[in-house]
DSSP file (Angstrom, degrees, kcal/mol; ACC not computed):
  #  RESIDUE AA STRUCTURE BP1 BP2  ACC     N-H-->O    O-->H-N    N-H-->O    O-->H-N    TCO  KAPPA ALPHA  PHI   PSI    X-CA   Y-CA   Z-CA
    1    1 A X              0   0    0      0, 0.0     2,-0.4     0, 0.0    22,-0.0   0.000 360.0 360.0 360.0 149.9   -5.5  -15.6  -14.8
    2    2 A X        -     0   0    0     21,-0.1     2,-0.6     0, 0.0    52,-0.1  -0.830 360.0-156.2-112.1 131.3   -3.5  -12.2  -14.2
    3    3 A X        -     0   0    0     -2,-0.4    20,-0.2    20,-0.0    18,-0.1  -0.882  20.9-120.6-119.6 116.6   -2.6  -10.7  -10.5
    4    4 A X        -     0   0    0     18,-1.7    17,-1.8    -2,-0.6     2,-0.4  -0.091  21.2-150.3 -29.2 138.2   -1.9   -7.5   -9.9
    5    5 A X  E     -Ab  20  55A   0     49,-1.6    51,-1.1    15,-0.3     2,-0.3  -0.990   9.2-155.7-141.0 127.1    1.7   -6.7   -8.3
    6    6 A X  E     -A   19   0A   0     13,-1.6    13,-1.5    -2,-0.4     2,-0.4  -0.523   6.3-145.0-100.3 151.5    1.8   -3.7   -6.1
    7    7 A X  E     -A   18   0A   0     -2,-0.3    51,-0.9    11,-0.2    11,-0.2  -0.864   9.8-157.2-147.5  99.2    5.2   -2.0   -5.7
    8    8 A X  E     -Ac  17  58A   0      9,-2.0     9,-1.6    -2,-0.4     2,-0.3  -0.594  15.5-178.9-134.7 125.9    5.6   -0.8   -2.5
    9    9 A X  E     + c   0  59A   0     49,-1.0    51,-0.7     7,-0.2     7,-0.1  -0.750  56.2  21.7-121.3 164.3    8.5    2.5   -2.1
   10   10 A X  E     +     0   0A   0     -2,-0.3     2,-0.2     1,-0.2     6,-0.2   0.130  62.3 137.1  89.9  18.7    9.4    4.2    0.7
   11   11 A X  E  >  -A   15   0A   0      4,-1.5     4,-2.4     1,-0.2    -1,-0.2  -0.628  45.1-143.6 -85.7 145.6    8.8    2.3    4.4
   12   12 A X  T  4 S+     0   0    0     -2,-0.2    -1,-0.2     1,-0.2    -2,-0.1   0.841  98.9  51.4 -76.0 -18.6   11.8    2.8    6.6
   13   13 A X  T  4 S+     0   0    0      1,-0.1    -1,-0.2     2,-0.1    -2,-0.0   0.819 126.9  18.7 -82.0 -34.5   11.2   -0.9    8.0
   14   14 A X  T  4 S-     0   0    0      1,-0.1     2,-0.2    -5,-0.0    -2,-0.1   0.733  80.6-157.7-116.6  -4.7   11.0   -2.7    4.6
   15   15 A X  E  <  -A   11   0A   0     -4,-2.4    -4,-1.5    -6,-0.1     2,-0.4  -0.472  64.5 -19.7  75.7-154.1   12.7   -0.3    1.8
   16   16 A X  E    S+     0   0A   0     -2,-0.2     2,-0.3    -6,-0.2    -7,-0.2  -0.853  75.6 136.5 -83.9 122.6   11.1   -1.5   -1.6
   17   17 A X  E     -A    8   0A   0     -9,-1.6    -9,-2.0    -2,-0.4     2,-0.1  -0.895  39.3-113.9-170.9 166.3    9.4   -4.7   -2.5
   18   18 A X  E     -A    7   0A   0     -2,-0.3     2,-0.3   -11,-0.2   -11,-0.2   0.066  18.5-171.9 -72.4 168.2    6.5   -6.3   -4.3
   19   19 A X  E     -A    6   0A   0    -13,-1.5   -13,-1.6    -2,-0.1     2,-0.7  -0.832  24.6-124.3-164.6 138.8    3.6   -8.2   -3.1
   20   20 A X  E     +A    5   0A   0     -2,-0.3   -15,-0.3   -15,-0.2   -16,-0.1  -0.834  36.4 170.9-101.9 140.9    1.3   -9.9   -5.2
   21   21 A X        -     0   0    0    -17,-1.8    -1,-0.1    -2,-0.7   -16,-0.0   0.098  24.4 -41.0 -88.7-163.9   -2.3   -9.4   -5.1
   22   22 A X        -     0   0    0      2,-0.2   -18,-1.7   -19,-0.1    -1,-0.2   0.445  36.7-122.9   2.2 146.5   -5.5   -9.6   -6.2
   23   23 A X  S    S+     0   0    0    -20,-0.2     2,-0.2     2,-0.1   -21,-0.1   0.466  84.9  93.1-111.3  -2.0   -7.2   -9.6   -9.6
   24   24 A X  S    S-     0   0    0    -20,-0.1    -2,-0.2     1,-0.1     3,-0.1  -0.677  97.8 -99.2 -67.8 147.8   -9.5   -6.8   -8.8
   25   25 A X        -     0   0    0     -2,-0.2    -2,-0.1     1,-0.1    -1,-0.1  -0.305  53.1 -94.5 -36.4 130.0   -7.9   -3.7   -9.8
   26   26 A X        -     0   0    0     -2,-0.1    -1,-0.1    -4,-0.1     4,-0.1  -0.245  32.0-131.2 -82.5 146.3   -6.3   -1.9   -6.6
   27   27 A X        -     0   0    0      2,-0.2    19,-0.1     1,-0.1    -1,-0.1  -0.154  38.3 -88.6 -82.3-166.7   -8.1    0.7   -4.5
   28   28 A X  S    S+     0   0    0      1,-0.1    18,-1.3    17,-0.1     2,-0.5   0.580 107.3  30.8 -44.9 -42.3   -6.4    4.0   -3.5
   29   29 A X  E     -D   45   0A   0     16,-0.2     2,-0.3    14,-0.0    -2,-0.2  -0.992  63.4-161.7-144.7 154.9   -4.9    2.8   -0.6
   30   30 A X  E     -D   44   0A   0     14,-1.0    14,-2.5    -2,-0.5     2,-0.3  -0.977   6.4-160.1-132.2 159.1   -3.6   -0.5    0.8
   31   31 A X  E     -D   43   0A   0     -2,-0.3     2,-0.4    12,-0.2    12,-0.3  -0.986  10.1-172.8-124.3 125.5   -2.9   -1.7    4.7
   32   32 A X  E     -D   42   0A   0     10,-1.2    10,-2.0    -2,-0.3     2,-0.3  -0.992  15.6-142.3-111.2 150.2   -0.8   -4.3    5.5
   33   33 A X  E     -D   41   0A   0     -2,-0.4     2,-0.5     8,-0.2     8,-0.2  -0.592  29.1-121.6 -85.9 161.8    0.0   -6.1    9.0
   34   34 A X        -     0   0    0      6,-1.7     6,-0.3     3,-0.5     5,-0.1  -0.787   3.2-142.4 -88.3 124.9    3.4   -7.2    9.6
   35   35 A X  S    S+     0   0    0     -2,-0.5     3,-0.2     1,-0.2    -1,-0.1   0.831 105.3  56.9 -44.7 -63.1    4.4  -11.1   10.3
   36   36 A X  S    S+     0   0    0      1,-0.3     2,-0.5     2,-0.1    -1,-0.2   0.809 129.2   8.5 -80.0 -74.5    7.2   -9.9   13.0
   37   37 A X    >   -     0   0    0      3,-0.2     3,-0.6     1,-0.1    -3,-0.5  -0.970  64.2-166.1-140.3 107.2    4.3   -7.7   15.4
   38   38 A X  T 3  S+     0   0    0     -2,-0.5    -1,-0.1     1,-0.2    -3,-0.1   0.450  87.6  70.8 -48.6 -16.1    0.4   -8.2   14.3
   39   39 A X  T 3  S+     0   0    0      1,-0.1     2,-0.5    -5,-0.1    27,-0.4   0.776  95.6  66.1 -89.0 -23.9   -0.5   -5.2   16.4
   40   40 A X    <   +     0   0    0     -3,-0.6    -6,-1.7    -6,-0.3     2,-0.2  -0.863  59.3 177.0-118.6 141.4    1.4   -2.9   13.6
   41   41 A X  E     -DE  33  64A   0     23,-1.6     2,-0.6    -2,-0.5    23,-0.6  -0.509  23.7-133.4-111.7 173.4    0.3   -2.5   10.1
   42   42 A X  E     -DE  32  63A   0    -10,-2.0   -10,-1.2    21,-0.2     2,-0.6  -0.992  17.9-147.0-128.8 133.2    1.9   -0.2    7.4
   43   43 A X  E     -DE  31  62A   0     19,-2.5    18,-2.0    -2,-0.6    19,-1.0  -0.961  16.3-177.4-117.5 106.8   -0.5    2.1    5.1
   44   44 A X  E     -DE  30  60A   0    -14,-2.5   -14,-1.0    -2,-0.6     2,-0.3  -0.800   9.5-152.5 -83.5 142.8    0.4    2.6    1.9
   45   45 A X  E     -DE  29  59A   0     14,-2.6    14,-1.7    -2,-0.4   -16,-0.2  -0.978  33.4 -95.8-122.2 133.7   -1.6    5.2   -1.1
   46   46 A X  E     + E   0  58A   0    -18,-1.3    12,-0.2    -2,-0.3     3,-0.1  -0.009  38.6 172.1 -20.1 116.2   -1.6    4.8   -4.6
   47   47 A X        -     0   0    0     10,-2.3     2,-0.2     1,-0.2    11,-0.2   0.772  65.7  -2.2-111.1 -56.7    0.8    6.7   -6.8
   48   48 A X        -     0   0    0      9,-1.4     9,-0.4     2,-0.0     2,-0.3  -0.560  57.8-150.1-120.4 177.3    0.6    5.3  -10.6
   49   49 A X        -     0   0    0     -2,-0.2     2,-1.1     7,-0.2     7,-0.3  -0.796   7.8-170.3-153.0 108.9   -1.5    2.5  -12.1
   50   50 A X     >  -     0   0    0      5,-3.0     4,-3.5    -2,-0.3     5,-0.2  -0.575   5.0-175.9-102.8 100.1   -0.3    0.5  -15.1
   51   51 A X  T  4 S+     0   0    0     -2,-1.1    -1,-0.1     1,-0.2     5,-0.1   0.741  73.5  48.0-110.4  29.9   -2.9   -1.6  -16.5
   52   52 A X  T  4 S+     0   0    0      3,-0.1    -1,-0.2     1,-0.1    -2,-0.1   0.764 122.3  41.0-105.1 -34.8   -1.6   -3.6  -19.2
   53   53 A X  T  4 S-     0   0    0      2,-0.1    -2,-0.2     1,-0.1     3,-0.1   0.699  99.8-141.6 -62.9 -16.5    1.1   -4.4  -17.1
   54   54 A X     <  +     0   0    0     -4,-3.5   -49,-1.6     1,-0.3     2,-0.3   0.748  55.0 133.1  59.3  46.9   -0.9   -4.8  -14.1
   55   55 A X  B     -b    5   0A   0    -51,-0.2    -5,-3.0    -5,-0.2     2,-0.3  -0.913  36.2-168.2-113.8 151.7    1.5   -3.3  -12.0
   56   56 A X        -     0   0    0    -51,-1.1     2,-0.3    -2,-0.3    -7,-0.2  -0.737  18.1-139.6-135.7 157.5    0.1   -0.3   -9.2
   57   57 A X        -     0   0    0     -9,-0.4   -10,-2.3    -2,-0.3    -9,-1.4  -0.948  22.0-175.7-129.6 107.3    2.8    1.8   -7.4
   58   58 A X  E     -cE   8  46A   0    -51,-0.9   -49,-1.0    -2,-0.3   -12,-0.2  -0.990  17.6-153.4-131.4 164.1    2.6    2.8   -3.7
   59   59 A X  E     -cE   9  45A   0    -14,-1.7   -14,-2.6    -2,-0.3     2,-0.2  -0.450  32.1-110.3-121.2 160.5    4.4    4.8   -1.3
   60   60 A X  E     + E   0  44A   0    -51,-0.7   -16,-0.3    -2,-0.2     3,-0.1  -0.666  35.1 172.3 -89.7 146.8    4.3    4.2    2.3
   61   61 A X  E     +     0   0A   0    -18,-2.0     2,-0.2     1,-0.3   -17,-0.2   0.772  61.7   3.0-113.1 -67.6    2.2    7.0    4.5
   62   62 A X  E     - E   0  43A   0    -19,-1.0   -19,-2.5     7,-0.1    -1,-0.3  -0.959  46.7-161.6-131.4 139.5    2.3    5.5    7.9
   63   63 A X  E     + E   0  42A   0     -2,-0.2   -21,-0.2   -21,-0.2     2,-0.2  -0.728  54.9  56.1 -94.6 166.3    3.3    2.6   10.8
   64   64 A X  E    S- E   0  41A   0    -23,-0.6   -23,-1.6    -2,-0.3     5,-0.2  -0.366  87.1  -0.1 147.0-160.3    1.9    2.0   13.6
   65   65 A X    >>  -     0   0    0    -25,-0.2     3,-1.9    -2,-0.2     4,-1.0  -0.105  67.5-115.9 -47.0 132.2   -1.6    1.0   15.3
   66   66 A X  H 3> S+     0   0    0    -27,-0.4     4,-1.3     1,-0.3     3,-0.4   0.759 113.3  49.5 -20.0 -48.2   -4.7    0.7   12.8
   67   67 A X  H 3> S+     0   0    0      1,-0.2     4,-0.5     2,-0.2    -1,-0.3   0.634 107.0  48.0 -85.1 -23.5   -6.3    3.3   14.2
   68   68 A X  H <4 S+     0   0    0     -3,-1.9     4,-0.3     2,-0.1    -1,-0.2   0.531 117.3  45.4 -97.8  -9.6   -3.6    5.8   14.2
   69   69 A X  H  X S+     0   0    0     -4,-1.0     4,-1.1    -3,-0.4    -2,-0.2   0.361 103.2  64.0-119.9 -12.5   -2.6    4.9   10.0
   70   70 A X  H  X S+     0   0    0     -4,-1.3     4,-2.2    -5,-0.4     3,-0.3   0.991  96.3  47.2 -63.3 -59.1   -5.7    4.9    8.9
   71   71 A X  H  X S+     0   0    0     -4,-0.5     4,-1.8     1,-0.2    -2,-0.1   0.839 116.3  51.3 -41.0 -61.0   -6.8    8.5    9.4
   72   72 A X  H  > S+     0   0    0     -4,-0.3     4,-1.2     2,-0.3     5,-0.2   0.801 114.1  48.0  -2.2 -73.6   -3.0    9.5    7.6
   73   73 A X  H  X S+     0   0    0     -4,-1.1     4,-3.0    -3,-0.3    -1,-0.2   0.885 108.7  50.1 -48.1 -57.0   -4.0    7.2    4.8
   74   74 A X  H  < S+     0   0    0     -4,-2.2     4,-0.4     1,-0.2    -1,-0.3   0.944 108.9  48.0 -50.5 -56.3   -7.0    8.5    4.5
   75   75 A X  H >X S+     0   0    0     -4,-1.8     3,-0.6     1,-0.2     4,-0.6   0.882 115.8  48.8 -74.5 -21.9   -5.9   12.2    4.3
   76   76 A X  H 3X S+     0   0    0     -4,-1.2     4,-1.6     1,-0.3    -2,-0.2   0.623 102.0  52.7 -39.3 -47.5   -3.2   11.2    1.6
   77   77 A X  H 3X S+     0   0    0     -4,-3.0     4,-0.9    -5,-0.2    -1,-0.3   0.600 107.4  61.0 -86.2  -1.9   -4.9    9.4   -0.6
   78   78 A X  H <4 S+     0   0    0     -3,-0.6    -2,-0.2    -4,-0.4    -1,-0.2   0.877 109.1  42.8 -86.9 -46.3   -7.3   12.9   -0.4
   79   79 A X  H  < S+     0   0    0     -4,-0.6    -2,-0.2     1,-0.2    -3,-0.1   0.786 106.9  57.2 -75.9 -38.3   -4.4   15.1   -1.7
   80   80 A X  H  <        0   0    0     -4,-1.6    -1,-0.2     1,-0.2    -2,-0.2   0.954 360.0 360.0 -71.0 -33.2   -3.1   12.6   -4.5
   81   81 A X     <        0   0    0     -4,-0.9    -1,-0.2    -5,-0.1    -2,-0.2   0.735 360.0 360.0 -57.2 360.0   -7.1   12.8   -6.1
């Protein structure tokens, strides 16, 4: 079985790095929380897709509270369709 590896650019808190996923194909945008403080997540959207390599590209949007990096996300991932 194959898993997707996301390639994550451009948060000031983490730089670049990978994460591996999934084998569903990756949506538009992805949220993660952070080990260090659960209360803040980081919001990435989808830049490229490669899918014989099964690598997806995205650049970081927003930190902070769910509620305040979703909406962001949301409008981002509206301008990249």
């Amino acid at each position: 079985m194959s898993h997707w590896i996301y390639e994550l650019s451009g948060s000031p808190e983490a730089g670049g790095h990978q994460r591996i996923a999934g084998e569903a194909e990756p949506g538009k945008v992805v949220v993660f929380e952070r080990a260090d403080r659960p209360v803040i997540v980081d919001g990435f959207v989808r830049e490229s897709v490669d899918d014989l390599m099964m690598v997806a590209r995205f650049r970081w949007v927003a930190s902070g509270a769910p509620s305040a990096v979703m909406p962001e996300l949301l409008r981002a991932a509206a301008v990249s369709s």
